[in-house]
C-alpha positions, 0 to 999 in steps of 0.5 A: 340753317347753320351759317357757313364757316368757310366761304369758297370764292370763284371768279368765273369768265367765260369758262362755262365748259370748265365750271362744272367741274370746278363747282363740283369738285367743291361741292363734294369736299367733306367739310360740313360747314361750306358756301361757294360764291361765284362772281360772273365777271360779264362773261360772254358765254354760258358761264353765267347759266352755269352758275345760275344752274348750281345756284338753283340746284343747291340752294343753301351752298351755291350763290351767284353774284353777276357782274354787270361790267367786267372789273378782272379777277381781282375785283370779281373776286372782291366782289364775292368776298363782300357776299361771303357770310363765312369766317374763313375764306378760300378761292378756287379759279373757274376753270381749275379743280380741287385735289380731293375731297379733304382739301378745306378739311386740311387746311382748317385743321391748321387754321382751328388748331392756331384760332386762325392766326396762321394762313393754310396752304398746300401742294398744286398739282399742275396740268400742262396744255400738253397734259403733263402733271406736275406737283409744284413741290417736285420743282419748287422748294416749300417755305412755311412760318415767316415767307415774306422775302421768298413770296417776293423774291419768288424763290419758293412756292408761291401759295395757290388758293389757301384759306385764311380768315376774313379778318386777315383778307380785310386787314390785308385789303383785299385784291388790287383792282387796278393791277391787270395781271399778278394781282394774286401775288401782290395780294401774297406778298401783303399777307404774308408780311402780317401773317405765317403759313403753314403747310398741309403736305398734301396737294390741294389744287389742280391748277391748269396751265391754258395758252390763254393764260398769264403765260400767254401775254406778251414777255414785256408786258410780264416782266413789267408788271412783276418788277412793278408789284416787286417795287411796290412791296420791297420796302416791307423788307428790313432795310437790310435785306433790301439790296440782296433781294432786289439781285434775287429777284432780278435773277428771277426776271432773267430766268423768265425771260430766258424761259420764255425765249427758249419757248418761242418758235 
């Protein structure tokens, strides 16, 4: 059998109702050449049979890797990463969805045109609980090519589920076990002080908002950890750019906190 190209990561818990929808919208991209990897992370659902489910129907596509002890997103998907057999990467959430069947097609188009020198991203489409969908570049501006100081001044889109290759998720070091939340953004933040996006224009993800999510932990407790990842990766800016982007960003935590006040009963 020919060995995949791309690797499609999914950290899965406790999403056994979403995940059908998830496998299947991978399942149905149109790129020939594809593998998906689940890491249960000690789900106390029926995720895991979920999955075992996929495996067992597809074979050669869908392998599952049960994690006997919770280790958070971040080291459920490192876990996955080092069962990949493929050359290029991407992730998909357990409980989201792929836009379209062209998704990875038009992402590798990116990378195979710039022999994987570059970072491939596209549009999110995002669910509210309410319902509403909005794609993120109807409210966010979009910045390709260097990114590094809109990433982490977060005043651009940040990237959702890209593909890279592997070499790059390696050189980068992979997800930050030890960070309980923004560990995807820390992550960002980290390749794109090494790399250059370029953007599909098109959307790619559909990424749903749940009230158990990241917005639904306490705003301290937020804001805390954003101003800590924030800290740890200012220094990758010229020295320069430093003072000017700690204000950016610091005006981003204002606004956060605003936003959140305003959504308080």
């Amino acid at each position: 059998m020919t060995p995949p190209l791309v690797s499609v990561i999914v950290a899965a818990m406790d999403t056994a109702a979403l995940l059908p929808e998830c496998l299947d919208s991978i399942l149905s991209q149109d790129w020939p050449r594809l593998e998906v990897v689940v890491a249960d992370d000690a789900s106390t659902d029926e995720t895991l049979s979920v999955a075992l489910g996929y495996a067992a129907l597809f074979p050669e596509v869908v392998r599952v890797v049960p994690l006997p002890r919770r280790q958070g997103p971040g080291g459920a998907r490192n876990e996955a990463a080092r069962a990949c057999r493929g050359e290029y990467l991407t992730t998909l959430d357990s409980d989201d969805c792929l836009a379209d069947a062209g998704k990875i097609s038009r992402e590798m188009s990116l990378l195979l045109a710039a022999r994987g020198r570059v970072i491939a991203f596209s549009d999110v489409e995002m669910i509210s609980p309410a319902g509403v969908r909005t794609r993120l570049s109807q409210t966010q501006c979009v910045v390709e090519g260097g990114i590094l100081e809109a990433v982490l001044t977060r005043t651009a889109m940040i990237p959702r589920d890209f593909t890279l290759s592997r070499r790059a998720y390696e050189e980068a070091g992979g997800y930050d076990p030890t960070l309980s939340t923004h560990e995807d953004w820390d992550l960002k933040i980290r390749l794109a002080a090494r790399h250059r996006f370029k953007y599909t224009g098109a959307p790619g993800v559909v990424y749903r908002r749940r009230a158990s999510g990241l917005s639904a932990l306490p705003l301290p407790v937020r804001i805390g950890n954003l101003r800590a990842v924030f800290d740890r990766h200012v220094h990758l800016l010229p020295p320069r750019r430093r003072r000017a982007a700690t204000a950016v960003f610091l005006e981003h935590l204002n606004a956060v906190a605003a936003d959140s006040r305003e959504g308080s009963p």
